[in-house]
C-alpha positions in Angstrom: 35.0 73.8 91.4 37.8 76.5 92.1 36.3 78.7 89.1 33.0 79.1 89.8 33.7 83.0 90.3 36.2 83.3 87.4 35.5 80.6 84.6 39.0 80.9 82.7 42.3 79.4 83.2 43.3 81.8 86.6 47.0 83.6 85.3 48.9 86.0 87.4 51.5 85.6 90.5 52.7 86.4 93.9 52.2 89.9 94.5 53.6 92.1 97.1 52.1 95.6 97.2 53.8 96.2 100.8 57.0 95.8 99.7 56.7 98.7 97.5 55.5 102.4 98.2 51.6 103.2 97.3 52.6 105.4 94.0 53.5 101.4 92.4 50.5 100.2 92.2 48.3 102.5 89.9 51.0 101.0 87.7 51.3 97.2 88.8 47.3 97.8 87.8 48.1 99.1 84.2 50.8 96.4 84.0 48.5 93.6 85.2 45.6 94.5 82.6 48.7 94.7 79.7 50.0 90.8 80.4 46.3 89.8 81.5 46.7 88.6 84.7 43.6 87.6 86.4 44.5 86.5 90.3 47.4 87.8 92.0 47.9 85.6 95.1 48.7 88.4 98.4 49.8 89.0 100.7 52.1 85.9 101.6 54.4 87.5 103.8 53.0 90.2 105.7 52.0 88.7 109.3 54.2 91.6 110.4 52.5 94.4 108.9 49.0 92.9 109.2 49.5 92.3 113.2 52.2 94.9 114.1 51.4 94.1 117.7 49.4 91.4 120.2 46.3 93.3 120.3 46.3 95.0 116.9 45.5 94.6 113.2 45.8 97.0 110.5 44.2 95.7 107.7 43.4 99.1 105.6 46.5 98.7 103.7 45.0 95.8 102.2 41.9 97.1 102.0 43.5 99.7 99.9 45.1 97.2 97.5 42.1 94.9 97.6 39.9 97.6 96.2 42.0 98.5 93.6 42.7 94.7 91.8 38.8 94.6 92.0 38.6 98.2 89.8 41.4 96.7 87.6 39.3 93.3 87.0 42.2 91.2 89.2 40.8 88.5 91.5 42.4 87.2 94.7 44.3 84.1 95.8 44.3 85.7 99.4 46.9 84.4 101.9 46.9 84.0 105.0 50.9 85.4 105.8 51.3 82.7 108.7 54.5 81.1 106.8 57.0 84.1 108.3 56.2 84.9 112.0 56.5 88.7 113.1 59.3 89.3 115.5 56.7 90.2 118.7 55.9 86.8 118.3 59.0 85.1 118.7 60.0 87.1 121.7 56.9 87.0 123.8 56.3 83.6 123.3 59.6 81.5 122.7 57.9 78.4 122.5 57.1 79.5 118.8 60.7 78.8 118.0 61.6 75.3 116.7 65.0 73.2 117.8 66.8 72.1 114.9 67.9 68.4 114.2 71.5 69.5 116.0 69.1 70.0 119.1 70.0 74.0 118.9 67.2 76.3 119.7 66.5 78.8 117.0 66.9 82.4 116.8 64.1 84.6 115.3 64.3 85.0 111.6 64.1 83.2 108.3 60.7 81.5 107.5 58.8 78.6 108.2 60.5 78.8 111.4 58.5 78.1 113.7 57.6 74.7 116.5 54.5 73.1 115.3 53.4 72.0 118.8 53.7 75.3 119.9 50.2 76.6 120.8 50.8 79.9 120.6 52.6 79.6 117.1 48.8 77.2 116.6 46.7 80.1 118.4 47.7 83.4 116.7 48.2 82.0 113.2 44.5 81.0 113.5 43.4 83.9 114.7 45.0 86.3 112.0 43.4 83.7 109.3 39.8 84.1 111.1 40.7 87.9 110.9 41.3 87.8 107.2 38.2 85.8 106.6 35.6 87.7 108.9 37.2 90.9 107.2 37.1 89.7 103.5 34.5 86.9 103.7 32.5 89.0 101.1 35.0 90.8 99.1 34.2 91.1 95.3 38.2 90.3 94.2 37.7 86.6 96.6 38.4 83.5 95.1 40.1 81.3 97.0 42.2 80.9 99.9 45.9 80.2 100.2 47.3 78.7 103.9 50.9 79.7 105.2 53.6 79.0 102.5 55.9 75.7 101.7 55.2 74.2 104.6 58.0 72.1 106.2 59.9 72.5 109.3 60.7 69.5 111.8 61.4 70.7 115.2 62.9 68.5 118.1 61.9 70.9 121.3 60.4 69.7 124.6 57.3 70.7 123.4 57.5 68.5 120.3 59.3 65.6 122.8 55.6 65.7 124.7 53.4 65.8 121.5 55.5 62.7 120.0 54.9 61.4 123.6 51.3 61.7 123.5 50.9 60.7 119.7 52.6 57.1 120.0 50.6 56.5 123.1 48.1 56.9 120.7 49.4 55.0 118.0 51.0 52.0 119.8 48.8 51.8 122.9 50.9 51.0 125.1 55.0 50.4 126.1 54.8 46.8 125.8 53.3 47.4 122.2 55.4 50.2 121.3 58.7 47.8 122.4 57.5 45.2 120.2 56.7 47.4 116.9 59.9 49.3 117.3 61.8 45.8 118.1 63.2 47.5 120.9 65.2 44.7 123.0 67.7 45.5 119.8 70.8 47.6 121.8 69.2 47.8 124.8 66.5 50.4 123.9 63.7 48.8 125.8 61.7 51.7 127.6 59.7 51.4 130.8 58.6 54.9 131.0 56.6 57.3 128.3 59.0 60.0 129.3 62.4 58.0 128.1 61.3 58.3 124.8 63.0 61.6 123.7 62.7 62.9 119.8 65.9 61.3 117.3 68.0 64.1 116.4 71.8 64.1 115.9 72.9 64.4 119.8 70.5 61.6 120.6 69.3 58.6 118.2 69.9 58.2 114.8 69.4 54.8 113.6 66.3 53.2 114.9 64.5 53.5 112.0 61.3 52.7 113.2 61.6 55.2 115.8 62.8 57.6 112.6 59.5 56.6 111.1 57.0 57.5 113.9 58.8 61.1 113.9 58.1 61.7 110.8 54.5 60.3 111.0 54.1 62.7 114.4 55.7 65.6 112.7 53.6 65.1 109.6 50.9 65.3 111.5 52.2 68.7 114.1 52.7 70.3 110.7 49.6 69.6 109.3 47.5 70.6 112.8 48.7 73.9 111.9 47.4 73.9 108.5 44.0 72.8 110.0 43.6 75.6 112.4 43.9 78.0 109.9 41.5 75.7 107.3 39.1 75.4 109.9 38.6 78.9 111.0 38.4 80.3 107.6 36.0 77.0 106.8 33.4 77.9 109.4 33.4 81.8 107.7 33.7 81.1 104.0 32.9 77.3 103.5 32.9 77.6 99.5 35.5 79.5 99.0 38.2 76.9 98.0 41.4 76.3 100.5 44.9 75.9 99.6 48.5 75.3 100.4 51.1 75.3 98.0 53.2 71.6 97.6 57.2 71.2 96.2 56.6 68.0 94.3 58.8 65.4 96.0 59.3 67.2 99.1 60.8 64.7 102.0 59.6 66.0 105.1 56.0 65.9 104.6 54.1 62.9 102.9 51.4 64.9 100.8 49.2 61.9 100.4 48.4 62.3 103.9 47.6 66.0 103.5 46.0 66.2 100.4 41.9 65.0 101.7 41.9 68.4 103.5 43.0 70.5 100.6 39.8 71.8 98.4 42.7 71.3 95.9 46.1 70.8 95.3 48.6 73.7 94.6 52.4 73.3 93.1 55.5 74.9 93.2 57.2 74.1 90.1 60.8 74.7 89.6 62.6 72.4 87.6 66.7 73.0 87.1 67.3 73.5 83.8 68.9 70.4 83.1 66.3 68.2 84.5 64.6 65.5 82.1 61.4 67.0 81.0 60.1 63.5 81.6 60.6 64.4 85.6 58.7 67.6 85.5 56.0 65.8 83.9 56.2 63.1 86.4 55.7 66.2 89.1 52.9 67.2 87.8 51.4 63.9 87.6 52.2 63.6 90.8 50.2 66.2 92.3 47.1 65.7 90.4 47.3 62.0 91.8 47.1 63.5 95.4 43.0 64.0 94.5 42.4 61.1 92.3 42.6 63.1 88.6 41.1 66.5 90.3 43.3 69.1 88.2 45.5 71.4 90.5 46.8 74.7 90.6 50.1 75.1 89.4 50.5 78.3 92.0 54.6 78.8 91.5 56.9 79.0 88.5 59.4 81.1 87.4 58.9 83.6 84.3 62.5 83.6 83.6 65.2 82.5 86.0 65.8 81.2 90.0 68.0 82.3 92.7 68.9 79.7 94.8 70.2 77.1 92.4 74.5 76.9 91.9 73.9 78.8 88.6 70.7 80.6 87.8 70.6 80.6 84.0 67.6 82.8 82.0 64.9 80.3 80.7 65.2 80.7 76.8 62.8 82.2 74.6 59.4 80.1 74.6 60.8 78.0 77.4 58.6 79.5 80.0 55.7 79.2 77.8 56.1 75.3 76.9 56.7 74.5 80.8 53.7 76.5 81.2 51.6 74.5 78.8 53.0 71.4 79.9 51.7 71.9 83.3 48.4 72.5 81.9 48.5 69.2 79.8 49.1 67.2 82.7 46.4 68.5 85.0 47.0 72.3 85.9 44.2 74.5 85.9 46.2 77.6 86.8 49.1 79.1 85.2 51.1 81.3 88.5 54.3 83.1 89.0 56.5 83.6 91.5 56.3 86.8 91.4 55.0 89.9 89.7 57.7 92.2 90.6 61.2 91.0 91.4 61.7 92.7 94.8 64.7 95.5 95.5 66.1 94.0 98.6 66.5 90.9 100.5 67.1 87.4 99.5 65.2 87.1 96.1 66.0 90.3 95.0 67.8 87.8 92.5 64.7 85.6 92.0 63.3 86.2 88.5 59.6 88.2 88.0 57.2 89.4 85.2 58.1 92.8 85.9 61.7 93.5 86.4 63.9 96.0 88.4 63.5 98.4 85.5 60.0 98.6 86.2 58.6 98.8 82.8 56.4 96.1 79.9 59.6 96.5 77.7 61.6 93.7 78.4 61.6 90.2 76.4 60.2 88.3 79.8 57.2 90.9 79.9 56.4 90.9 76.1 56.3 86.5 76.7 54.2 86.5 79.9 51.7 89.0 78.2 51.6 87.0 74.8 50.8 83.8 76.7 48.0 85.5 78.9 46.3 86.8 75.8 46.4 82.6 74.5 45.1 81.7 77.8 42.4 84.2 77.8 41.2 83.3 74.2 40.9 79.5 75.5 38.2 80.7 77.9 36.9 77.5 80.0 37.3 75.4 77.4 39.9 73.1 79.3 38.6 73.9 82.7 37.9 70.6 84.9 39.3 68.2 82.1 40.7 65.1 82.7 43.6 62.8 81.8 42.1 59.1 81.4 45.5 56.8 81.6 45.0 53.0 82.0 48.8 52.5 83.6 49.4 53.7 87.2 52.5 54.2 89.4 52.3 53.5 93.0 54.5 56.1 94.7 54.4 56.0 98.7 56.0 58.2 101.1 56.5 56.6 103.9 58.1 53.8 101.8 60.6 56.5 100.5 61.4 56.9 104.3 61.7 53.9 104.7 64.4 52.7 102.3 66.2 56.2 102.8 66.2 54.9 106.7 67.2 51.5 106.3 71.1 50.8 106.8 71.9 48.6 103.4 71.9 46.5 101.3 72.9 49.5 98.9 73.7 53.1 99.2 72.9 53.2 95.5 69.2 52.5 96.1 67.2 55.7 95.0 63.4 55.0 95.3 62.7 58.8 93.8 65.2 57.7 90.7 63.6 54.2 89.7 60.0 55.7 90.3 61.2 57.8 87.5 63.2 55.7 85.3 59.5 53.9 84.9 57.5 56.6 84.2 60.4 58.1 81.4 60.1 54.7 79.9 56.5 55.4 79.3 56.7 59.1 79.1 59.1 58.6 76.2 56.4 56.7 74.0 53.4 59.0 75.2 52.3 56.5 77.1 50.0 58.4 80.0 50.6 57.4 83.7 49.2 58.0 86.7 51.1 58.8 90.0 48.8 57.4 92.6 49.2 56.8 96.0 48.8 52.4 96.8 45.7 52.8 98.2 43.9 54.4 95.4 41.1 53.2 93.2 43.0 50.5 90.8 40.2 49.2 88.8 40.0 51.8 85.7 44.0 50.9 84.9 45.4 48.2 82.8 48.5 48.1 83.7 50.0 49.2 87.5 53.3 49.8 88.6 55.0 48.9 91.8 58.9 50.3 91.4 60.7 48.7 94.8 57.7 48.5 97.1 60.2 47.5 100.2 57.2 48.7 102.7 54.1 47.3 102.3 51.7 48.8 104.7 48.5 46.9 106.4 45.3 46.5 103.6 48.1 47.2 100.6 48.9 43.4 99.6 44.8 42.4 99.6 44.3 45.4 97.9 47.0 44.4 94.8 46.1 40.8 95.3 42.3 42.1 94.9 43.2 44.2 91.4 44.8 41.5 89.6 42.1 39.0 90.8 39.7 41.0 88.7 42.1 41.0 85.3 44.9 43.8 86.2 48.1 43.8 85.3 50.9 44.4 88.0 54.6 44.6 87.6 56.5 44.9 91.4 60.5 45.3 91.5 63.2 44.1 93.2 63.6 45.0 97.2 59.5 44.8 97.5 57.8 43.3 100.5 60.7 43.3 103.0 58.8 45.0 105.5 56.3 45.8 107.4 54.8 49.5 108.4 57.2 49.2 111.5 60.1 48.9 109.1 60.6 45.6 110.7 61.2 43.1 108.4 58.7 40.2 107.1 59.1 36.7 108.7 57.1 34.6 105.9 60.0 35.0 103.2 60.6 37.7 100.8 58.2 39.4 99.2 56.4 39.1 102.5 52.7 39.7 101.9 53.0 39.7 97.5 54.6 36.2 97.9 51.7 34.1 96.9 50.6 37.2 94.4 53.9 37.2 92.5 54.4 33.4 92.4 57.8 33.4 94.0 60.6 33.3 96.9 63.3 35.5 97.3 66.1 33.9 99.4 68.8 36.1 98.8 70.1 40.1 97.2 73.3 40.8 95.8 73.8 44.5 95.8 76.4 45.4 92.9 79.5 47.2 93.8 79.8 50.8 91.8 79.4 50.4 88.2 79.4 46.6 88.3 76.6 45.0 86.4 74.8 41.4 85.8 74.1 39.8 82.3 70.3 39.4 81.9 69.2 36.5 78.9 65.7 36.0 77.6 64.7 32.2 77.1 63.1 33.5 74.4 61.8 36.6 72.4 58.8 38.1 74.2 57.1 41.3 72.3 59.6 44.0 72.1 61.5 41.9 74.8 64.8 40.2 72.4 68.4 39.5 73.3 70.5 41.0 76.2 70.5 43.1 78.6 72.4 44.5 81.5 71.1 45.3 85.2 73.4 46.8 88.4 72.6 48.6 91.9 71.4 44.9 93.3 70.0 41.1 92.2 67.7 39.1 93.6 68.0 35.2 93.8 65.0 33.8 93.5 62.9 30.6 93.6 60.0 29.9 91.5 56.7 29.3 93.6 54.1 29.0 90.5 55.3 32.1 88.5 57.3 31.2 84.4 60.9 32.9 84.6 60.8 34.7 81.6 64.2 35.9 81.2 67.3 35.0 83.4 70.9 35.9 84.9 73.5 35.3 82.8 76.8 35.6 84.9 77.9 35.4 88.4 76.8 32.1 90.6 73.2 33.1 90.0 73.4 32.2 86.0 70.4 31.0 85.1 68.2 31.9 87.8 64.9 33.7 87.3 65.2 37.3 86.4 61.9 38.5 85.2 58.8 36.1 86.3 55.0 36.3 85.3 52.7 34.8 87.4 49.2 33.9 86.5 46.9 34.9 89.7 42.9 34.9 89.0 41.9 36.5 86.4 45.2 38.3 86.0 48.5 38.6 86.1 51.5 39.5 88.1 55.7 40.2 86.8 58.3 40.5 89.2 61.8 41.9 87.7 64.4 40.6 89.9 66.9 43.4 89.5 67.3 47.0 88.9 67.5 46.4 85.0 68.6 48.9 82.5 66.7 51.5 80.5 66.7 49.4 77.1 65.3 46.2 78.9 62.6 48.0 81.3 61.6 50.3 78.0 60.7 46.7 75.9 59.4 45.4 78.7 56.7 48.1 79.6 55.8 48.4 75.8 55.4 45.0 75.9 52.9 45.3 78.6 51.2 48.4 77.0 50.8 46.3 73.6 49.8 43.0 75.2 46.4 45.5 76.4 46.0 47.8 73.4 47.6 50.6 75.1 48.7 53.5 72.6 49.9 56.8 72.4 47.1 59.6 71.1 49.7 60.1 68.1 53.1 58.9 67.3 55.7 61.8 66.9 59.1 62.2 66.5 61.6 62.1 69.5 61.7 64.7 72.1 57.8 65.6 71.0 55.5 64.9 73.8 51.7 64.0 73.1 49.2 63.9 76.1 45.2 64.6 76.5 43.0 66.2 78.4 39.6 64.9 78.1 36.0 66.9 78.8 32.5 65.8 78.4 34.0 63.1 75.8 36.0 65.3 74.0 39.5 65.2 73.4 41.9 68.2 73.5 45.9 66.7 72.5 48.5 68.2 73.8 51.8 68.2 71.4 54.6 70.1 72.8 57.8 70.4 71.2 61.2 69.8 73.8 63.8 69.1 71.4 64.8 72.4 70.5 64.4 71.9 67.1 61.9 71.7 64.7 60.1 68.9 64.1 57.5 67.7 61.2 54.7 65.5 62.4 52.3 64.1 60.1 48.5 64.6 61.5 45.0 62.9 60.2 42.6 64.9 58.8 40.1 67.1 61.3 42.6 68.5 63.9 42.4 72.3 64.4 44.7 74.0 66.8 43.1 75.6 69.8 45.6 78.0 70.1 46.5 79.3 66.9 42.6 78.4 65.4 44.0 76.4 62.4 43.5 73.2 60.6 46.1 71.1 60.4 46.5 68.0 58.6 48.9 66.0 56.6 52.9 66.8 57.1 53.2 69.8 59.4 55.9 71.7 61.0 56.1 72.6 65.2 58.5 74.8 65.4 61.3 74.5 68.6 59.7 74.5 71.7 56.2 75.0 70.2 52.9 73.9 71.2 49.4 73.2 70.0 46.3 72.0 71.4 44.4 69.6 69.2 41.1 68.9 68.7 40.0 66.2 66.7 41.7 63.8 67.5 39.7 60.2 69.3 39.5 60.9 73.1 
C-alpha cells in the first residue's frame, strides 16, 4: 500500500518552492496547514537547478524545503525533474534532442523534449534519480516517488532509426519474416537489408500501417526504457517506497496497458473541458484503475479552478471542483492532487489555475473551497483507503486496436473507437450500472456481462481467451468492424469476424459505411426486455449470414432489409450478441439493460437523472457514492440506515442533495 506512512486520503499539489524566493515559503507552510494539505509533490521541474552543471549537484535548496514540509507536517511526492532537460545537456550532447514527425531536428527548449534512444538523455536522467534517492532514501517527509512528468514524445532520429532496427529484428526475426507480417510485396516495399528500413514520418512513409504499428510498439517501448532507468535506480535504493508516473487518460502515443505492470501504482492527470459528459470523466477514471486490475490510483493532477491551454478557460463553478474531486474518489482515487499550489508569475502557466493565487493570500473563494474539502477529507481518516469497486460488466479497451483502426485507410472516416467505447459505458453509466475498463487480456471470470465495442484487432491468445469466458456462462456482446485483423493489421483470411466467427455464430460478407448523416432502419422480430419497436443506426452496416446464432432484430431499408442486425448465439455454457451496426443511443441503452436484467444486474439505488450512484467496497462494507451533476436539486428517497460519511447524518425517507452535492453512504447492501 501507498499509505503505509500516511494512512489518510493524501491532499495537496504540485509545488514549486524554486520558482519563488525563500521569504514564500514560511507562508506556503502556514497556507498548507490552513487548506490541510498533506503531500506536495516537488520538485517536477528543476533538473536545471538540481544539476547546474555535468559534474555538480546542489541539492541544499531542497534540503532546505524538505526540512521545512516535515516541521509543517507535509509529506512528499518527490520527483525526479527528468521531464524538462537543463540546457548543458542539450548542447553537450545533441543526441538528447528528438526529430520531429516532419524529420526536423529539435532545438533546446520546451519539455518532454527529448530522443528516447539517446543514452545520454537515458544515462543522466538515471543518474540524477539515483542522486535524489541515495540523498533522500531516509527522509522523514518520503512517501513515494514520482518519475519525469507526462511522458510522451516520439522521435524519428538516426538514433531512434537503429533502435527500431534492432527492436524488429527482435520482434520479427528475420527479413523474410518481417516482409511477410508487414505484407510487404504491397508497392514494392520488399526490403533486403536491416538498414532500408528507415522510421515513417511525413518525408518518408506514411501509410503502411503495419510498419505504423511496429513504431508505435518500438517507441512505446524507447519511452518506457527511460521510465525504467529511473525506476530501477531508485528501486535498488528505496524498494518500498512506491514509484510513480503520472498518465492523461486516453493519451494516443503511449499504450498504458503496457506500462502499467511496472508502476507500484497508477497516477492521473485529470482535466476534463467543461463541456465534457460527466459520464467520460468517469469512464477516465475507470480507465485507470483498470490498468492494475481494481488497485485504486492516485488522481495526482486536477485543476482547483480553471486551465490554460484550452480555447476558452472558464472558472469551475462553486462546488464543481469539489464534486469532480469526489467523483474521482468514487471511482477508485486514493488521492485528491492539484496542479499546483501557487499559480506561477511567469511563463506559460502563469494562466493555469492554483490553490493559492497571484494575490498570494487564503482570501479568495478557490482557497476557502480547497480548505473546506481538505478538512472533509481529513475527518474521513482511512476509512475509504484500499476500497474497491466490485462491477460484474467489463469493457475491453485496447490500444493498439485504437491504432489500428486510426491507421487503417477506410471503410469510414467517421469510425471513432474512443467515441463508441464511450457511448457503451454512458449507456450504463446513465442507469448506475458499474463498469470496468479492462484491458482484453484481463481476468474475465468475476463479470457477468463483457463488452467488446468494435474489436477490429484481435491480437494472438484474445479470441481463446473470449471463447474461454463464455464457455464457462459469460455474457459477451462484440460490435460491428470486430475481427478484421490480425496483430499485423493484416487482414483475416477465414471470413469476417476472423477468430470470434465460430464464438459469435456468424459470417460477415460484406460493410456498408453510411455517408454523413445517413442512417439504416433497425426492426425487432419481436419485443425483447426493454428491446421494443424501431430504431435507427449510421456510421456503417454489416451484412451478415447466420452461422448458428438467432437474429434478433433486423435491417429495415436499403438492399440488406431483413438481414440480421443483432444476433445471439448460444456457445457452451453461455452466450455471445453481435450488433451488426453502429446503432443508436435509444437501441444500445434497451439493449444493455436488457442484458443487465437478464443477470440481476442493479444499480446500488435508483435516483433521479443527472444523480450518479457508485460504491466502493472494504472488508464487506459498502460506502455509496451519490453525487449530484445536474445543477439542480434533486430529492431522492433513501431506505432506512444510511448515514452520511461526510456530513455524519442519518438520512432516510424523501431527502434533498442540493446542486452539485455529494454524500457518502453507509448502509446501504455492498
Amino acid at each position: 500500500m501507498i499509505h503505509d506512512k500516511l494512512p489518510q486520503i493524501w491532499y495537496g499539489a504540485d509545488y514549486n518552492p524554486d520558482q519563488w524566493p525563500e521569504e514564500t515559503w514560511a507562508e506556503d507552510m502556514r497556507l498548507m496547514r490552513l487548506a490541510h494539505v498533506n503531500v506536495a509533490t516537488l520538485p517536477v521541474f528543476s533538473w536545471a537547478l538540481l544539476q547546474p552543471a555535468e559534474d555538480r549537484y546542489e541539492f541544499a535548496w531542497l534540503d532546505r524545503i524538505l526540512g521545512l514540509l516535515a516541521d509543517n507536517g507535509v509529506y512528499a511526492c518527490l520527483a525526479t525533474s527528468t521531464a524538462a532537460q537543463p540546457a548543458w545537456l542539450s548542447l553537450r550532447f545533441p543526441d538528447v534532442l528528438p526529430t520531429g514527425w516532419d524529420g526536423l531536428k529539435r532545438r533546446h527548449g520546451g519539455r518532454v523534449n527529448f530522443c528516447p534512444s539517446s543514452p545520454n538523455y537515458r544515462r543522466y536522467s538515471s543518474a540524477l534519480a539515483e542522486e535524489l534517492a541515495l540523498r533522500y532514501q531516509d527522509h522523514p517527509t518520503l512517501v513515494a516517488w514520482h518519475i519525469a512528468n507526462e511522458y510522451g514524445n516520439h522521435c524519428y532520429c538516426e538514433l531512434c532509426a537503429e533502435g527500431f532496427r534492432q527492436w524488429l529484428k527482435e520482434r520479427h526475426g528475420s527479413l523474410d519474416a518481417l516482409n511477410e507480417a508487414w505484407n510487404n510485396n504491397f508497392w514494392s516495399h520488399r526490403f533486403y537489408a536491416w538498414q532500408e528500413i528507415e522510421p515513417p514520418m511525413a518525408i518518408g512513409e506514411r501509410g503502411n500501417s503495419p510498419m505504423l504499428l511496429d513504431y508505435d510498439r518500438f517507441q512505446n517501448q524507447a519511452i518506457l526504457e527511460c521510465y525504467l532507468g529511473e525506476y530501477r535506480a531508485i528501486k535498488a535504493i528505496t524498494p518500498e517506497v512506491a514509484i510513480t508516473t503520472n498518465f492523461m487518460s486516453q493519451f494516443k502515443p503511449l499504450n498504458y496497458a503496457a506500462w502499467a505492470p511496472y508502476l507500484d501504482v497508477v497516477s492521473f492527470d485529470s482535466y476534463p473541458r467543461p463541456d465534457l459528459p460527466m459520464s467520460d470523466v468517469a469512464f477516465n477514471h475507470e480507465q485507470m484503475r483498470g490498468l492494475k486490475d481494481g488497485q485504486p490510483f492516485m488522481l495526482m493532477e486536477q485543476t482547483p479552478s480553471q486551465t490554460n491551454w484550452m480555447p476558452r478557460n472558464p472558472l469551475k463553478r462553486p462546488g464543481v471542483m469539489r464534486l469532480q474531486s469526489y467523483q474521482a474518489v468514487a471511482h477508485g482515487a486514493d488521492t485528491v492532487m492539484f496542479f499546483q499550489w501557487r499559480r506561477a508569475r511567469g511563463g506559460p502557466e502563469k494562466m493555469h489555475g492554483a490553490i493559492v493565487d497571484h494575490v498570494g493570500h487564503e482570501h479568495t473563494r478557490v482557497f476557502q473551497e480547497v480548505q473546506e474539502l481538505g478538512a472533509e477529507l481529513e475527518s474521513l481518516g482511512d476509512t475509504l483507503l484500499d476500497s474497491r469497486q466490485e462491477a460484474r460488466v467489463a469493457l475491453l479497451f485496447d490500444w493498439e486496436n485504437w491504432w489500428a483502426i486510426d491507421y487503417s485507410s477506410g471503410p469510414s472516416a467517421d469510425l471513432n473507437y474512443i467515441g463508441l467505447c464511450k457511448r457503451y459505458y454512458h449507456a450504463l453509466w446513465q442507469a448506475n450500472i458499474a463498469v470496468d475498463v479492462v484491458r482484453p487480456e484481463a481476468h474475465l471470470e468475476g463479470y457477468d456481462l463483457v463488452l467488446a465495442p468494435m474489436l477490429y484487432m484481435v491480437r494472438p491468445g484474445v479470441a481463446d481467451h473470449l471463447k474461454t469466458y463464455v464457455r464457462q456462462g459469460g455474457s459477451l456482446l462484440v460490435s460491428f468492424l470486430s475481427g478484421l485483423v490480425d496483430e499485423n493489421d493484416m487482414a483475416t483470411l477465414e471470413g469476417y469476424p476472423g477468430e470470434l466467427r465460430e464464438l459469435l455464430g456468424i459470417w460477415v460478407e460484406e460493410f456498408d459505411p453510411l455517408l454523413k448523416e445517413e442512417t439504416r432502419g433497425v426492426v425487432m422480430r419481436e419485443p425483447w426486455g426493454r428491446l421494443q419497436g424501431d430504431y435507427r443506426a449510421g456510421v456503417l452496416c454489416d451484412l451478415l449470414h447466420l452461422e448458428g446464432a438467432v437474429a434478433r432484430a433486423t435491417f429495415g431499408e436499403s438492399f440488406y432489409a431483413g438481414r440480421p442486425a443483432l444476433t445471439v448465439n448460444e456457445y457452451g455454457q453461455g452466450k455471445a450478441l453481435y450488433v451488426a451496426a453502429d446503432v443508436e443511443d435509444a437501441m444500445l441503452r434497451d439493449l444493455l439493460l436488457t442484458l443487465c436484467d437478464e443477470r440481476d444486474i442493479a444499480p446500488a439505488l435508483e435516483v433521479p437523472d443527472g444523480v450518479e450512484v457508485t460504491q466502493r467496497i472494504k472488508e464487506g462494507r459498502g460506502y455509496t457514492f451519490v453525487l449530484n451533476h445536474s445543477g439542480e436539486e434533486q430529492t431522492l428517497r433513501l431506505p432506512k440506515g444510511c448515514r452520511d460519511l461526510l456530513s455524519g447524518q442519518a438520512l432516510e425517507g424523501e431527502v434533498r442533495l442540493a446542486a452539485h452535492d455529494v454524500w457518502i453512504l453507509e448502509g446501504l447492501p455492498a
